[in-house]
DOFI-937883 format. One record per residue (C-alpha): x, z, y; residue number from 0; residue in three letters. Coordinates in Angstrom, 1 decimal, padded with zeros to 4 digits. Last residue first. Example, Ala and Ser with C-alpha at 12.3 -4.5 7.8 and 13.67 -1.06 7.14 Angstrom:
% residues 2
<site X="013.7" Z="007.1" Y="-001.1" pos="1" code="SER"/>
<site X="012.3" Z="007.8" Y="-004.5" pos="0" code="ALA"/>
% end
This chain:
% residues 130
<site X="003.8" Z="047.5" Y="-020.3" pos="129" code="UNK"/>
<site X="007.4" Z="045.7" Y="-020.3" pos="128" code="UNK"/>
<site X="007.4" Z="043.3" Y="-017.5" pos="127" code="UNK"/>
<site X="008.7" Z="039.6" Y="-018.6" pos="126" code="UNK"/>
<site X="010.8" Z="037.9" Y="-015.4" pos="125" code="UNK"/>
<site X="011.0" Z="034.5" Y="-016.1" pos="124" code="UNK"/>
<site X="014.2" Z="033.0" Y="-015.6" pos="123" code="UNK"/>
<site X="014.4" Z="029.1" Y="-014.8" pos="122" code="UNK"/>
<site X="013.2" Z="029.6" Y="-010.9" pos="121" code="UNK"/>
<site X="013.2" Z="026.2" Y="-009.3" pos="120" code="UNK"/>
<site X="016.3" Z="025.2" Y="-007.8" pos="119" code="UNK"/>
<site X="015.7" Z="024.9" Y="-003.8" pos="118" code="UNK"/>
<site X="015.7" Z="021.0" Y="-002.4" pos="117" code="UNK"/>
<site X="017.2" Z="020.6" Y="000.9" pos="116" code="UNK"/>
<site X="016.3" Z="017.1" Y="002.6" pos="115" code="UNK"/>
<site X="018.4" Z="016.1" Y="005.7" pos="114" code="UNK"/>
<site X="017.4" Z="013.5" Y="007.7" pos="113" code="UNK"/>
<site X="020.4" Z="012.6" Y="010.2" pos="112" code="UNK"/>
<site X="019.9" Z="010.4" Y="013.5" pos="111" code="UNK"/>
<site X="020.6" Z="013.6" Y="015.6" pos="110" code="UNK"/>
<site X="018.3" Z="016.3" Y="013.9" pos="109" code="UNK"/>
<site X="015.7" Z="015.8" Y="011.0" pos="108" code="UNK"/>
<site X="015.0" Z="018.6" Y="009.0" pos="107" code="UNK"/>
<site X="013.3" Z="018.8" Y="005.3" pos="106" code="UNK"/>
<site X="012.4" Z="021.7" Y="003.4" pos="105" code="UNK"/>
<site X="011.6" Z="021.5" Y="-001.0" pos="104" code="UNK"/>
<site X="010.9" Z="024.5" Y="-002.7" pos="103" code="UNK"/>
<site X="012.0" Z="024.0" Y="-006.2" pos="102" code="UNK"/>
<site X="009.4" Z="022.1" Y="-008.7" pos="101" code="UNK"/>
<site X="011.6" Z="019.3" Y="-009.6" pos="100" code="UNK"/>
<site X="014.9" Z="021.1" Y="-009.0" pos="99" code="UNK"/>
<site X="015.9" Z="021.8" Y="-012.1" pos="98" code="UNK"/>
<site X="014.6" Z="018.5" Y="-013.6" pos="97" code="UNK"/>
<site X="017.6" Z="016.3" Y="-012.2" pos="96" code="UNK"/>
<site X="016.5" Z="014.2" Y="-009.0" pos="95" code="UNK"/>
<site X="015.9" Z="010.3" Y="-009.2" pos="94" code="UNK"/>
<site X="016.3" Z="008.8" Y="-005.4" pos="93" code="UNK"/>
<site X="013.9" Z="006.2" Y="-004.3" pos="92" code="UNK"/>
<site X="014.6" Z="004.4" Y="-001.2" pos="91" code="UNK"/>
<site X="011.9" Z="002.7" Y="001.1" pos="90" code="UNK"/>
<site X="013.2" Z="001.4" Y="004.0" pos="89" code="UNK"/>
<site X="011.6" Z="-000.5" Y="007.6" pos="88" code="UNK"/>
<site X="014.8" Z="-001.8" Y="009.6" pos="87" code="UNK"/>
<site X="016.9" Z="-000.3" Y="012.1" pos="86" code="UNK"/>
<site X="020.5" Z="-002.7" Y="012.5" pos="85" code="UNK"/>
<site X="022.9" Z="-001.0" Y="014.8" pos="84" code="UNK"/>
<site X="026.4" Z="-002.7" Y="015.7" pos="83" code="UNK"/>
<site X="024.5" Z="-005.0" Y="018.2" pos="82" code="UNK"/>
<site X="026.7" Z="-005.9" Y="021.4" pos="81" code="UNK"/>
<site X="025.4" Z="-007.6" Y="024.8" pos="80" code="UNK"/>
<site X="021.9" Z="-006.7" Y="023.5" pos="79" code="UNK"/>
<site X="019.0" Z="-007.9" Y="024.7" pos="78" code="UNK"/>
<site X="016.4" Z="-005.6" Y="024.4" pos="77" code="UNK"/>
<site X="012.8" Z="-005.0" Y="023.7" pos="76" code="UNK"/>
<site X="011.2" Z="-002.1" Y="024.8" pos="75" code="UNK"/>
<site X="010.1" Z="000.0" Y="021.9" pos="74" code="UNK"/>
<site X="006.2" Z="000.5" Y="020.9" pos="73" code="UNK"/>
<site X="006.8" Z="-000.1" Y="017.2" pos="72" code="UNK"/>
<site X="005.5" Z="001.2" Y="013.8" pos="71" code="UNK"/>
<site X="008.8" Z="001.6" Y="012.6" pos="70" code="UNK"/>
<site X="008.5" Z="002.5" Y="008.7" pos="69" code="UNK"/>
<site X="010.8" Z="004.5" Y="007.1" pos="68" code="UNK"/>
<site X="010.3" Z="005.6" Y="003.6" pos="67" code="UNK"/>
<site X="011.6" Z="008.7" Y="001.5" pos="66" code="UNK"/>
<site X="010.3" Z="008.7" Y="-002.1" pos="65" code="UNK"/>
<site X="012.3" Z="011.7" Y="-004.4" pos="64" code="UNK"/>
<site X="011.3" Z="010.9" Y="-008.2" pos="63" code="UNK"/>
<site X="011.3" Z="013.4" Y="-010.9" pos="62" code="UNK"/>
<site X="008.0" Z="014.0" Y="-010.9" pos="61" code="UNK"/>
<site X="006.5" Z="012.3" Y="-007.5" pos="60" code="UNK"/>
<site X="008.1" Z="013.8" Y="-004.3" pos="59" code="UNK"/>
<site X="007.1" Z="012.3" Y="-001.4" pos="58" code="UNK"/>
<site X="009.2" Z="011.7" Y="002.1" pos="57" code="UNK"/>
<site X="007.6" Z="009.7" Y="004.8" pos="56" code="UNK"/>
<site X="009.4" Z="008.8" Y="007.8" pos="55" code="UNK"/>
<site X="007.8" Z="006.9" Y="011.2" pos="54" code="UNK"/>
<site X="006.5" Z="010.3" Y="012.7" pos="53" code="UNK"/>
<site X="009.7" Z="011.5" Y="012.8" pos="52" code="UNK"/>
<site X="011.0" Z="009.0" Y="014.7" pos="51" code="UNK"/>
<site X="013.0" Z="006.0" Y="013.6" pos="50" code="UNK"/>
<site X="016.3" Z="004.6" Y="015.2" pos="49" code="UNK"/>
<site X="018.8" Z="006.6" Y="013.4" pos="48" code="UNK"/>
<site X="017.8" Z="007.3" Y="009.6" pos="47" code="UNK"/>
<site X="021.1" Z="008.0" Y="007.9" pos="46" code="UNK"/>
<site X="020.0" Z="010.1" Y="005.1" pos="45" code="UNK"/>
<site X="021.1" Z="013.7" Y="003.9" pos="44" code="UNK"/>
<site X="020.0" Z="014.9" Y="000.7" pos="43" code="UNK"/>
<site X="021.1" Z="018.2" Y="-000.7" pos="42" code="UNK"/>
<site X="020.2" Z="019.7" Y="-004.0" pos="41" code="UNK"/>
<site X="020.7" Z="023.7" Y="-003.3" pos="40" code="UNK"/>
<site X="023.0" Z="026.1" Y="-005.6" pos="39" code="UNK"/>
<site X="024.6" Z="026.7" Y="-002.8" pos="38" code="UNK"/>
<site X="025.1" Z="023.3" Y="-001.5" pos="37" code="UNK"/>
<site X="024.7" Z="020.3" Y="-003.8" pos="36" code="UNK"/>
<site X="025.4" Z="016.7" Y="-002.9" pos="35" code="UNK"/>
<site X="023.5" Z="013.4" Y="-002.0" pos="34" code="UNK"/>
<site X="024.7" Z="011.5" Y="000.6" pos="33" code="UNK"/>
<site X="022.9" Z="008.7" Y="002.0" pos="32" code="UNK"/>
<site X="023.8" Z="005.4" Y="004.2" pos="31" code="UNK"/>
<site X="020.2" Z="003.3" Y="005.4" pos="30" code="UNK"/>
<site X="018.9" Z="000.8" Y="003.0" pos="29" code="UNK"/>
<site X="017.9" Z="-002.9" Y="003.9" pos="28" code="UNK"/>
<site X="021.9" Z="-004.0" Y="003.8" pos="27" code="UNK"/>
<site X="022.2" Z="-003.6" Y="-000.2" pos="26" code="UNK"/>
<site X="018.7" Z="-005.6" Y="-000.7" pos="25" code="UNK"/>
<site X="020.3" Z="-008.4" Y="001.3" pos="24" code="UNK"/>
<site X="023.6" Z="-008.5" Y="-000.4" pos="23" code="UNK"/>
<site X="022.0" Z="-008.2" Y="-003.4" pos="22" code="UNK"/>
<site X="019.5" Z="-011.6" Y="-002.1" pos="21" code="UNK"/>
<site X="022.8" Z="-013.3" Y="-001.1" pos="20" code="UNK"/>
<site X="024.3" Z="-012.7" Y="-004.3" pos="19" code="UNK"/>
<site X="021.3" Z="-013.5" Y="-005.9" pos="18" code="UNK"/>
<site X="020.7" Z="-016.9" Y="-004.2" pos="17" code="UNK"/>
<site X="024.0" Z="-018.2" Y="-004.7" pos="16" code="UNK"/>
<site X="024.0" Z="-017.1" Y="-008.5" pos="15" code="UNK"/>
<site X="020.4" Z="-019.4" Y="-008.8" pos="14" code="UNK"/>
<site X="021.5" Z="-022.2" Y="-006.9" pos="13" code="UNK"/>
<site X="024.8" Z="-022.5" Y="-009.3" pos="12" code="UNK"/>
<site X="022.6" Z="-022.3" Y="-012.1" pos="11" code="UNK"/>
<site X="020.2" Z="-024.7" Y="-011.0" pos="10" code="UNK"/>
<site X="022.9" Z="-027.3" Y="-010.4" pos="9" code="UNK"/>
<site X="024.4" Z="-026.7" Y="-013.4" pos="8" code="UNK"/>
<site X="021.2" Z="-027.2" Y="-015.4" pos="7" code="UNK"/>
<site X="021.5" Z="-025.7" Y="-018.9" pos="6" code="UNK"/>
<site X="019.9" Z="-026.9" Y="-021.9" pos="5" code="UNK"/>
<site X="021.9" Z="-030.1" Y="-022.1" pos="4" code="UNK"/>
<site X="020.5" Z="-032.0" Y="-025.3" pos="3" code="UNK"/>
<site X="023.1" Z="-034.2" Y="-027.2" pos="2" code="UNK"/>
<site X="021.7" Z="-037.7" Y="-028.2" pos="1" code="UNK"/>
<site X="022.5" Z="-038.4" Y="-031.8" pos="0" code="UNK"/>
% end
């Protein structure tokens, strides 16, 4: 009886070498973040050194906060004696609790730092006796 190998070691080792780099990839394509609160405020600060205003887009879509950096170019290219900075296109999706889903929601960008401050929404209602 001829035994059947199902598993190719050679594929599997390929396969867990290329994951580990692609992770490590995937890991290095987004910038730092912090995400705490503040007064009762969701708080969202991003590392986005290198882009310009223009080049960030931030969406809210039900529960889910979208910021995404895209250079669109026009910078002098450099050669560097020392490169400790990597600025790359992003996309990063961060999953916000329900209170603040329909909270008022400001964002400020100042030295390299997004910062995203997302108010509670109201969860009283106010009911006038008439």
């Amino acid at each position: 009886m001829e035994k059947l190998d199902i598993f190719d070691l050679d594929s599997i080792q390929e396969f867990i070498k290329n994951g580990k780099e692609k992770a490590k990839e995937m890991v290095s394509l987004y910038p730092y973040t912090n995400i705490g609160t503040f007064n009762e405020n969701l708080i969202v600060e991003i590392n986005v050194a290198g882009f310009a205003r223009e080049e960030i887009e931030i969406e809210l879509i039900g529960n889910k906060l979208f910021v995404e950096g895209k250079l669109t170019g026009g910078r002098a290219p450099l050669e560097y004696v020392q490169k400790e900075l990597t600025v790359r296109d992003f996309k990063r999706v961060i999953v916000i609790n329900d209170l603040y889903i329909n909270g008022d929601i400001i964002a400020t960008m100042s030295n390299g730092i997004l910062t995203i401050n997302i108010e509670p929404q109201e969860t009283r209602t106010r009911i006038k006796i008439s």
